[in-house]
LOZA-683271 format. One line per 8 residues: number of its first residue (from 1); their letters; for each residue x, y, z of N, C-alpha, C. Coordinates in pm, whole numbers, plus 32768, in hexadecimal, padded with zeros to 4 digits. Example, Ala and Ser with C-alpha at 12.3 -4.5 7.8 and 13.67 -1.06 7.14 Angstrom:
<nodes>
1	AS	8527,7DC7,830C,84CE,7E3E,830C,8528,7EB6,830C  8505,7F1F,82C4,8557,7F96,82CA,850A,8003,8313
</nodes>
This chain:
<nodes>
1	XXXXXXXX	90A0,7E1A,804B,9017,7DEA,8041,8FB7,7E5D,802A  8FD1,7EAE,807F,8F6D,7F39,8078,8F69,7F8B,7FDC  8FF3,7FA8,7FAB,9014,7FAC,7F20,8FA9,7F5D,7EE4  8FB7,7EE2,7ED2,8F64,7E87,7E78,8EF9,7EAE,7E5A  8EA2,7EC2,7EE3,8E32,7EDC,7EB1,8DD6,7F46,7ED4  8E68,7FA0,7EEA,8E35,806B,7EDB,8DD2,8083,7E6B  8E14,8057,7E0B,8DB1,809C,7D95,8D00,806F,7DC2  8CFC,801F,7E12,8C46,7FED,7E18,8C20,8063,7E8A
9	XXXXXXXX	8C88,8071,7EFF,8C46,80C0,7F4D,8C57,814E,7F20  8C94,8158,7EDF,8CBF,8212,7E9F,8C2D,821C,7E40  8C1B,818C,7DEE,8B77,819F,7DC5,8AFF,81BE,7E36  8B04,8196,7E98,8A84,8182,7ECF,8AB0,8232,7F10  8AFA,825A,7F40,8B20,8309,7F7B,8AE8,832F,7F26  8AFA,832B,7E8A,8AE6,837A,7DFE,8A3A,836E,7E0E  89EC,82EC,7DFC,895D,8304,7E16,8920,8340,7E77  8943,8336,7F16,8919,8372,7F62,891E,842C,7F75
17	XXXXXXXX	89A2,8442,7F24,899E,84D1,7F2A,8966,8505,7EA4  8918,848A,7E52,888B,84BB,7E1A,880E,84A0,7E39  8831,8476,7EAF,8757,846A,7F02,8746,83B9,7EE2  8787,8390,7EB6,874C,82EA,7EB4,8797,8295,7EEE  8741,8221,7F2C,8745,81F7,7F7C,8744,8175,7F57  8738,8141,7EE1,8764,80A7,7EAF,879F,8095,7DFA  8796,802F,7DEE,87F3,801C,7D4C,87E1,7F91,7D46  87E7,7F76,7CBD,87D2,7EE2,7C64,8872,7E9A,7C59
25	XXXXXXXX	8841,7E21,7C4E,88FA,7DEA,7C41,8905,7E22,7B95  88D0,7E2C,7B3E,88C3,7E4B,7AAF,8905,7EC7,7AAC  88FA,7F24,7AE6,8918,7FB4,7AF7,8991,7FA6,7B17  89C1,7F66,7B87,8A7F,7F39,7BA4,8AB1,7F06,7B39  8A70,7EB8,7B18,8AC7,7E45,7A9A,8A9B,7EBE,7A3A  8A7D,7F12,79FE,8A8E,7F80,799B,8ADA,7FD8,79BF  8B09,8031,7A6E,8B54,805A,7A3A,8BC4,804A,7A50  8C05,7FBD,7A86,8C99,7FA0,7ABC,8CB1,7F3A,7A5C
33	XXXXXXXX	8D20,7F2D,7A1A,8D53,7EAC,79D8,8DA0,7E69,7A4B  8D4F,7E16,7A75,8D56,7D90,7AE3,8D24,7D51,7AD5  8D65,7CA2,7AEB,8D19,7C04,7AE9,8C8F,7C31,7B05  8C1F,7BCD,7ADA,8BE4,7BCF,7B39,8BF5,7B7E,7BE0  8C2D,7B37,7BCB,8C8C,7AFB,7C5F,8CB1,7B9D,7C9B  8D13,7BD9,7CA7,8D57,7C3F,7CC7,8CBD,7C84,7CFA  8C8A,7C84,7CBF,8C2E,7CFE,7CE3,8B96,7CDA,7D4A  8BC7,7C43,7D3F,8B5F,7BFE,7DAC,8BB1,7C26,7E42
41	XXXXXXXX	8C11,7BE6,7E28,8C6B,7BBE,7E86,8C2A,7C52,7ECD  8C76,7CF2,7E87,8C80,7D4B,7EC4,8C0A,7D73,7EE1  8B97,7D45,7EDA,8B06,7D62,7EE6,8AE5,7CDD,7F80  8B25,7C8E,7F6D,8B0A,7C14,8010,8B51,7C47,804A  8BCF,7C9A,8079,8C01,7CEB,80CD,8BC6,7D48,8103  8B99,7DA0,80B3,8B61,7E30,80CC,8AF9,7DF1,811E  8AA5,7D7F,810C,8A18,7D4A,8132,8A38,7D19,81CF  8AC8,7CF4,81BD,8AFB,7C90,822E,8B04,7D15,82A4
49	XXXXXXXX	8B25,7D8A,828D,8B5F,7E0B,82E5,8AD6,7E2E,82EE  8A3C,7DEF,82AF,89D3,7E56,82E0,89BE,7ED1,828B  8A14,7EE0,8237,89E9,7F62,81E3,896E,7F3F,8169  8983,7EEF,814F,8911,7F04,80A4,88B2,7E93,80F1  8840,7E54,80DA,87DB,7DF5,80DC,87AE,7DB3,8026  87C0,7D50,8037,8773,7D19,7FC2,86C1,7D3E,7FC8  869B,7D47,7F88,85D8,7D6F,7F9A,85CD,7CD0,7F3B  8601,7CE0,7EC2,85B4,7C60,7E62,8610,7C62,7E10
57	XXXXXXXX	8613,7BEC,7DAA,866F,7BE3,7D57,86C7,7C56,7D14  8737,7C67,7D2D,877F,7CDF,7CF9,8765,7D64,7CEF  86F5,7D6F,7D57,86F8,7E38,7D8E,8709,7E25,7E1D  8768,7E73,7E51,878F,7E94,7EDC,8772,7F1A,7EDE  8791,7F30,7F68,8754,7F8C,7FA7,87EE,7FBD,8040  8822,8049,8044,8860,806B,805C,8826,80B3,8111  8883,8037,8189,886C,8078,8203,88A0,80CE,8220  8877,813E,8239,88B6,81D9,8278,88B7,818A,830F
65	XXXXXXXX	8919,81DB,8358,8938,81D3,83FF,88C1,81CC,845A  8852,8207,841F,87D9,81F8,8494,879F,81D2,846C  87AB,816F,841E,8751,810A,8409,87AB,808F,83E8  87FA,8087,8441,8851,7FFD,8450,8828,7F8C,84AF  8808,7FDB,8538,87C8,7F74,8575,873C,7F27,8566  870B,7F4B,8515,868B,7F40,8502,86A2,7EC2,8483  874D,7EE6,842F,8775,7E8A,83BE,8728,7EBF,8351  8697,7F1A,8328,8653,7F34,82D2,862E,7FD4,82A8
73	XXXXXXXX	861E,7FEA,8246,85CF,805E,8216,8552,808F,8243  8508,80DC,8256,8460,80D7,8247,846A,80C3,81BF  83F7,8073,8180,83F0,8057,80FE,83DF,80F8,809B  836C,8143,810E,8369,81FD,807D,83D1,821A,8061  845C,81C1,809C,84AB,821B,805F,84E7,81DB,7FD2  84C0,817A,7F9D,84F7,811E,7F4D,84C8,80D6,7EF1  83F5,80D6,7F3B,83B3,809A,7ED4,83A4,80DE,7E5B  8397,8139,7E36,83D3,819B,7D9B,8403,8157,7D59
81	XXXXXXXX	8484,8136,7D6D,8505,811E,7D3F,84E0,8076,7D1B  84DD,8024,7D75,84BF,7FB1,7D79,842F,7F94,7D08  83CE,7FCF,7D10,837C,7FAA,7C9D,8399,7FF9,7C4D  83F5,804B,7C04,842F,8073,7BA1,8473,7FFB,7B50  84E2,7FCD,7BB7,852B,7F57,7B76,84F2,7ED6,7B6C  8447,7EB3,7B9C,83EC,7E3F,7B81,8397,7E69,7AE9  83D9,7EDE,7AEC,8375,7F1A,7A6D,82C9,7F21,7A99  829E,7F45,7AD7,821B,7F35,7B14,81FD,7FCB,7B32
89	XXXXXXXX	8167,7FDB,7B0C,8126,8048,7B39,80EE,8012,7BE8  80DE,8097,7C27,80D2,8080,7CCF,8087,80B2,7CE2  804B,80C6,7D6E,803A,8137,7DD3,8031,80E7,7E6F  8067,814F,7EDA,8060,8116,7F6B,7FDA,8107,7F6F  7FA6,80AD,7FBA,7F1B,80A2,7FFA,7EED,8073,8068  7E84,8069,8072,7E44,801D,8102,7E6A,8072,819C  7E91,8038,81FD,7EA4,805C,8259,7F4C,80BC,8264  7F7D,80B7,8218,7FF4,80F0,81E8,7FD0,816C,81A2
97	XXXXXXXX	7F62,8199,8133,7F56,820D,8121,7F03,8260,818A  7E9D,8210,81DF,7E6A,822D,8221,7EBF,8299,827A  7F0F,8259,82B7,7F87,82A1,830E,7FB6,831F,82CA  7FB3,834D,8272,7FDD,8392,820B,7F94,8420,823B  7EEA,83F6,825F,7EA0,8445,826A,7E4B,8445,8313  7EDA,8410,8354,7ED4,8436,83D0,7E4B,83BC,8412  7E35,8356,83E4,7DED,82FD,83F7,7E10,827A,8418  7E6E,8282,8404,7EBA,81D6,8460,7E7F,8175,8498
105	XXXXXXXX	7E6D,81EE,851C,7E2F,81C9,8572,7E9D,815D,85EC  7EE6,8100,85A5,7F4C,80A8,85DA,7F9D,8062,8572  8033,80A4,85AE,8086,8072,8536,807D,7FBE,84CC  8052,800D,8460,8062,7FA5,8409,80D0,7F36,83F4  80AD,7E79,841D,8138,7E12,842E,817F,7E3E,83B8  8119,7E32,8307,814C,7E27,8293,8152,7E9D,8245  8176,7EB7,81A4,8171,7F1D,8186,8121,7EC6,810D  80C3,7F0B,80E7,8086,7EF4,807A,806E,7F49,801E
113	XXXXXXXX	8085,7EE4,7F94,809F,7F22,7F0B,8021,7F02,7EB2  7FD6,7F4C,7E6C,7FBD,7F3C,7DFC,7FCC,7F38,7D81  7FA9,7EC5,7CFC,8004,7EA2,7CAB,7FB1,7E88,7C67  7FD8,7E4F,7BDA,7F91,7E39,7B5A,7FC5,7DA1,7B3C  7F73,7D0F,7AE6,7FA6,7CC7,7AC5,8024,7CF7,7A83  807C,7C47,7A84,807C,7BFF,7ADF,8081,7C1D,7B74  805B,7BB2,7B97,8068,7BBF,7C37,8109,7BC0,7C60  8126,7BDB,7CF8,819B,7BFC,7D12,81C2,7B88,7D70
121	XXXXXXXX	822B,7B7E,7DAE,8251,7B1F,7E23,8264,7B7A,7E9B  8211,7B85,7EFC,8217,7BBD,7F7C,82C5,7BBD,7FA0  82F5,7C3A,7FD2,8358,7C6A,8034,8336,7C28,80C7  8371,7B8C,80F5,8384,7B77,8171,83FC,7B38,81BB  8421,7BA1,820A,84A8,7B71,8254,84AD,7BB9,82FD  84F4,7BA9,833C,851F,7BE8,83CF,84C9,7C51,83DF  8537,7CC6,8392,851C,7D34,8371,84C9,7D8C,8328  8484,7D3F,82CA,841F,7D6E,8265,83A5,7D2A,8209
129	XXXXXXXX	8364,7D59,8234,82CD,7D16,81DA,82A3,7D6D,8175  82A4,7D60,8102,8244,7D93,80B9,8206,7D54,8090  8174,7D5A,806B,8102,7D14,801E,80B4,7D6F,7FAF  80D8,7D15,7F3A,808A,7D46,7EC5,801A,7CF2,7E9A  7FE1,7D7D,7E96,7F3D,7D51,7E65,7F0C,7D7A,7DFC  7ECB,7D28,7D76,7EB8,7D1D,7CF3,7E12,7D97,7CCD  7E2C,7E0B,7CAE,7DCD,7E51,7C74,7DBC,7E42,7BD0  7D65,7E3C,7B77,7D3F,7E31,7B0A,7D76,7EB4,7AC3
137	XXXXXXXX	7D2A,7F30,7AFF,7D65,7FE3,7AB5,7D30,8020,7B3E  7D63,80A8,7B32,7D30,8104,7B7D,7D58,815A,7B31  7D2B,81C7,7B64,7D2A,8267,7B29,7DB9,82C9,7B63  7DDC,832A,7AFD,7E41,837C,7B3A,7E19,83A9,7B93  7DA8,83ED,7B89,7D61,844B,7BB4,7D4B,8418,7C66  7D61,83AB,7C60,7D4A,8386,7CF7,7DC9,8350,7D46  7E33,8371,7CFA,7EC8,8367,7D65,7ED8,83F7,7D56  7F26,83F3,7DD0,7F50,8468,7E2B,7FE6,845D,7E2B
145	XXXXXXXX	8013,84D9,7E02,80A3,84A7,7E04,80F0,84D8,7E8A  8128,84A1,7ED7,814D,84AF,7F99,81F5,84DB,7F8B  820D,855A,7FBB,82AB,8529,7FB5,82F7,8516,8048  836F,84C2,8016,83AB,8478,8061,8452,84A6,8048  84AB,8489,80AA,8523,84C7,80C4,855F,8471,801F  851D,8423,7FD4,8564,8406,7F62,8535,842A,7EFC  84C5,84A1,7EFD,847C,84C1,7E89,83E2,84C1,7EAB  83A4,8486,7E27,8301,8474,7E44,82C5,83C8,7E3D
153	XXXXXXXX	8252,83C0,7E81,8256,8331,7E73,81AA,8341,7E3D  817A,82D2,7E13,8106,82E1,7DF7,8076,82BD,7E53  8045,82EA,7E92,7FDC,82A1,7EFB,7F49,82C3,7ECF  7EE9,8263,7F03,7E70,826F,7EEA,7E39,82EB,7F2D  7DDD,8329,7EEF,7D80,83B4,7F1C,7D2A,837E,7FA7  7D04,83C6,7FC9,7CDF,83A9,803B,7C55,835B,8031  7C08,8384,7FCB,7B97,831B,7F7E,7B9F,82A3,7F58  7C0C,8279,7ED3,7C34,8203,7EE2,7C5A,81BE,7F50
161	XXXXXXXX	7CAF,81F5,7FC3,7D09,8192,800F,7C70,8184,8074  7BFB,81AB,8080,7B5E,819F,80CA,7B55,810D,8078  7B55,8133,7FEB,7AF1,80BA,7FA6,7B40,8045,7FBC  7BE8,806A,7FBB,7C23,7FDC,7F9D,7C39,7F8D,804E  7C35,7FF0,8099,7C0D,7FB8,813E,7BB9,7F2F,8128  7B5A,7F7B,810C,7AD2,7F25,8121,7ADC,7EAE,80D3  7B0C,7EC9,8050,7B0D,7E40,7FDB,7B55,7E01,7FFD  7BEC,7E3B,8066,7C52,7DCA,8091,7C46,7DB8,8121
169	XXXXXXXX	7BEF,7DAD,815F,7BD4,7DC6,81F2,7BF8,7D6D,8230  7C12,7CE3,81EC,7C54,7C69,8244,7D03,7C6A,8258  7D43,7CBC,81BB,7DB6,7CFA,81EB,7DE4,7D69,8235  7D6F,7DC4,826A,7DAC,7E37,8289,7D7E,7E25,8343  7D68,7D9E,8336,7D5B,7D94,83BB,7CB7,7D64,8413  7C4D,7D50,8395,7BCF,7D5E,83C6,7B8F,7DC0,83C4  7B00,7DC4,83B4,7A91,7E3A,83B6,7A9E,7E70,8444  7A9B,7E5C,8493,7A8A,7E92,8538,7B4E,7F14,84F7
177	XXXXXXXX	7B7A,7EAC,84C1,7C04,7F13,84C9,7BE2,7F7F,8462  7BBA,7F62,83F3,7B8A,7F9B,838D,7B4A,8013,83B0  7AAF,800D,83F2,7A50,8076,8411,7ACB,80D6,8475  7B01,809A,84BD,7B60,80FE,8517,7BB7,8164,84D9  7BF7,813D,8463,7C4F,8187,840D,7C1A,81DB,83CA  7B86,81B1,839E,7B20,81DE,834A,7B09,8272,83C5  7ACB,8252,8417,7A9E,82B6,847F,7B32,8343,8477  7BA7,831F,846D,7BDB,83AE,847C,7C1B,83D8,83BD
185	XXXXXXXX	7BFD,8367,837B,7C12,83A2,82E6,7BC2,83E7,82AD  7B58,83E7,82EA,7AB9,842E,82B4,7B12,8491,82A9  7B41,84DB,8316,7B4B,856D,82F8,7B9E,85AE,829C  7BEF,8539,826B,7C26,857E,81F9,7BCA,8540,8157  7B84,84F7,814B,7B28,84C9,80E7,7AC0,856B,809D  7ABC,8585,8025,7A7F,85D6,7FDC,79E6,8570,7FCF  7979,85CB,7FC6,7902,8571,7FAC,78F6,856D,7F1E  791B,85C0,7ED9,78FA,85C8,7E45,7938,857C,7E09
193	XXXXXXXX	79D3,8571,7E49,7A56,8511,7DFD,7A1C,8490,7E14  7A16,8462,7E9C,79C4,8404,7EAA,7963,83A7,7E67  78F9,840D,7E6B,788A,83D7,7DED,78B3,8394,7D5E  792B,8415,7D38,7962,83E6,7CA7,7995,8372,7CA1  79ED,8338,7D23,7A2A,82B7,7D2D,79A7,825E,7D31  7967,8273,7D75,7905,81EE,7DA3,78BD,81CF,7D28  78CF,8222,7CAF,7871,8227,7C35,78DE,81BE,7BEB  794E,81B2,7BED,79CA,8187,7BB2,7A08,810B,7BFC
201	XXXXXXXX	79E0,80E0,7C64,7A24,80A3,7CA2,7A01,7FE2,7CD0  7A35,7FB3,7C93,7A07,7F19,7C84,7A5A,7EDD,7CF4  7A10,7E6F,7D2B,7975,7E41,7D32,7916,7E97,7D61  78A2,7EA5,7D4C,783B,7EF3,7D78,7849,7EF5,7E27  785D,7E58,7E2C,781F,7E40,7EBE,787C,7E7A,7F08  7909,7EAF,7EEB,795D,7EF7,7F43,78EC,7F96,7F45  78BB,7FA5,7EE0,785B,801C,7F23,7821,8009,7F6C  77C6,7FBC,7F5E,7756,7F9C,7FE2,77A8,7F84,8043
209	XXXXXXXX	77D2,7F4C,8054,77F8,7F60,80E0,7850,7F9B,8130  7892,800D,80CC,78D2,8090,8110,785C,80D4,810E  77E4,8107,80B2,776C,813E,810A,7764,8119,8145  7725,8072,8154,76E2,8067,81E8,774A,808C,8266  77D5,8064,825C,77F9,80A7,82F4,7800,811C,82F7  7806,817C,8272,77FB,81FA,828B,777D,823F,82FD  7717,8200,82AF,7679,8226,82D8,7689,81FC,837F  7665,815B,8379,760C,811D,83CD,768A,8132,844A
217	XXXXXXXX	7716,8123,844B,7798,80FD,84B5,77AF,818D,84D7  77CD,81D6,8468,7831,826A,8475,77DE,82DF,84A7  7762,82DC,8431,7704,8362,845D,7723,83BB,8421  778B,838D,838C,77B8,83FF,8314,7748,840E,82AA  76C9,840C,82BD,768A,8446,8258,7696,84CC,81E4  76F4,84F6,8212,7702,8547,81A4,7779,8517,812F  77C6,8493,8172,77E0,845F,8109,77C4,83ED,80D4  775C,838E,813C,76FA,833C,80F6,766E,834B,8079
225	XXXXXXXX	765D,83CD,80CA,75D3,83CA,804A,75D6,840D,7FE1  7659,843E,7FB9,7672,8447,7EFE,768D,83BC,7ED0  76B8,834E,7EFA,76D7,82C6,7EE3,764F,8279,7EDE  75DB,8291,7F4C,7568,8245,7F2B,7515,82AA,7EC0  7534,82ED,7ECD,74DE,8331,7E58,7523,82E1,7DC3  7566,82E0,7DB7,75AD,82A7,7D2F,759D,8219,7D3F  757C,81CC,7D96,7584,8149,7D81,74D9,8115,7D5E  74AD,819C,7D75,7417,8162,7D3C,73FA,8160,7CD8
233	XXXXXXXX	745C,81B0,7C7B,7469,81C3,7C04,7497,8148,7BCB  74C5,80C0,7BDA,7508,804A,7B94,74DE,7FC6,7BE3  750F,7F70,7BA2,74E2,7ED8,7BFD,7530,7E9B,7C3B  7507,7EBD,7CE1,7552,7E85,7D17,753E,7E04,7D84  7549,7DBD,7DDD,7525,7D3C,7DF7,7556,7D16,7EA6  74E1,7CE0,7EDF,7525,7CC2,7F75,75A7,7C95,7F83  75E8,7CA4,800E,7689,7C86,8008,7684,7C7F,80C3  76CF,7C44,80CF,7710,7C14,816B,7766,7C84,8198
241	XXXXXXXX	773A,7CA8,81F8,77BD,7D47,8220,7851,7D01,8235  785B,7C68,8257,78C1,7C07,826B,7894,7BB3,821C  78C4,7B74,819F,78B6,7AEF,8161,78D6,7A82,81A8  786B,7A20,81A9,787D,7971,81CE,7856,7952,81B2  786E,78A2,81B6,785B,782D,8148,77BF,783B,8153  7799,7823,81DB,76F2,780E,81F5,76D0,786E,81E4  763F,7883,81C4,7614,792E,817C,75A3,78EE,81C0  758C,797D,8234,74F2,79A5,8256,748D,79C8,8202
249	XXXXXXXX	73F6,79C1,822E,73A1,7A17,81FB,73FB,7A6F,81C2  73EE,7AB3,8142,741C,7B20,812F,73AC,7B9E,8131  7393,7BB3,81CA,731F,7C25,81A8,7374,7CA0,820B  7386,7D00,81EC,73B4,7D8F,81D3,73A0,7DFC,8234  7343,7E29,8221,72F8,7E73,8277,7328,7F23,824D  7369,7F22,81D7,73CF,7F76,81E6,73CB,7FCA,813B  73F2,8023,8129,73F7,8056,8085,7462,7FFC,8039  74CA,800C,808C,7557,7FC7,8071,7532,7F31,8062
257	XXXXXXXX	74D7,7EF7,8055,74D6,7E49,8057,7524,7E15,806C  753D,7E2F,80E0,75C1,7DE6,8156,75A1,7D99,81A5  75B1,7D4B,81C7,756F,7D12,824B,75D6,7D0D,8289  75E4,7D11,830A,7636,7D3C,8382,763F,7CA8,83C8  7676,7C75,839E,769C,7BCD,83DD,772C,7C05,8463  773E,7C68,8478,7795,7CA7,84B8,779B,7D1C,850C  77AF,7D04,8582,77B9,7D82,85CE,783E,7DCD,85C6  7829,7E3D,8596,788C,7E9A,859D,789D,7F18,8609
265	XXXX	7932,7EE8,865C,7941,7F4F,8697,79DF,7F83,8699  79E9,8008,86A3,7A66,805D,8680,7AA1,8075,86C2  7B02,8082,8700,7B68,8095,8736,7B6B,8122,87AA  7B33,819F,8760,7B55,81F4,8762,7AF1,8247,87CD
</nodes>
């Protein structure tokens, strides 16, 4: 029996003692002349002993020993590889790049991806969540490339992963969680880089209201007021620091034309 289906595990030794950590069923069926039966079979075994994990249709992902009980990978080590074989441009984000830059704050449930149409089908099982979330473009210039025991992976700059907090703030956990993460990422945030994003960066209203918690919550004026200075420069329009159905007065009080339907407090 072991014979049979040596040649799959003599493959997976062969990848690992080149740094990777998963493979496509396409890639087996190219380089073994085997059924495809034969090569399932020896792929539901290996799965059955705990060694490989399915992630999504026909890319697995290879368990090393310390990370058996757990049954899973951390995803940095794999998402590369995995949106390689979706054919998709990436980058880590949200509360996941955050961590990156020592901002966590508290381990993240999911791992979140950023992606380009089409949309993707969320990673959910036992062991693993990923959630992809649909960006229009972004810039090179604003991934960071992070390395990881399998190479490099791509993550948001510490500017973007500010703006996209705020724009995704109901996934990354809420504004109260948001301003908290915000509070120890400042210190790795550039004000100039900054600015350049907020000049580039759609929807507007994710600006306003990373100024306003910058300003009015944080007390980062030095990287709020290159942002209001530029927003006086264009047209921009009241906004809810929290969107809901019912809309107050929208009166402001504020540069940021925010209105604060929300108390924010941080963690920290």
């Amino acid at each position: 029996m072991i014979g049979q289906y040596g040649y799959l595990e003599d493959f997976i030794k062969e990848l690992r003692s080149d740094g990777r950590y998963a493979f496509s069923l396409p890639e087996v069926r190219n380089k073994f002349e085997q059924s495809d039966e034969a090569i399932k079979k020896a792929l539901q075994r290996l799965k059955k002993k705990g060694e490989i994990a399915l992630i999504r249709n026909e890319f697995y992902v290879i368990i090393t020993p310390e990370y058996r009980s757990k049954g899973i990978l951390p995803p940095s080590l794999f998402v590369s590889e995995l949106m390689k074989f979706l054919e998709k441009d990436y980058y880590v984000g949200l509360l996941n790049a955050a961590a990156y830059y020592g901002a966590a704050h508290q381990q993240p449930q999911s791992f979140s991806v950023i992606t380009m149409k089409p949309s993707l089908r969320n990673v959910d099982n036992d062991n693993l969540k990923i959630n992809f979330y649909i960006k229009k473009e972004w810039a090179k210039s604003d991934i960071v490339q992070k390395k990881v025991d399998t190479g490099y992976i791509n993550v948001s700059s510490p500017e973007l992963t500010a703006l996209d907090l705020v724009n995704y703030f109901e996934q990354a956990g809420g504004l109260n969680r948001v301003a908290t993460v915000l509070e120890e990422l400042c210190e790795s945030i550039d004000a100039d880089k900054m600015l350049d994003l907020a000049k580039r960066y759609s929807p507007i209203t994710a600006v306003q209201r990373l100024g306003f918690l910058l300003e009015e919550i944080l007390n980062m004026r030095d990287l709020s007021e290159p942002i209001k200075d530029y927003l006086k420069t264009v047209n921009y329009f009241p906004v809810l620091l929290r969107p809901q159905k019912e809309k107050p007065k929208m009166i402001t009080g504020n540069d940021w034309k925010v209105v604060q339907n929300l108390e924010i407090e941080t963690d920290l």
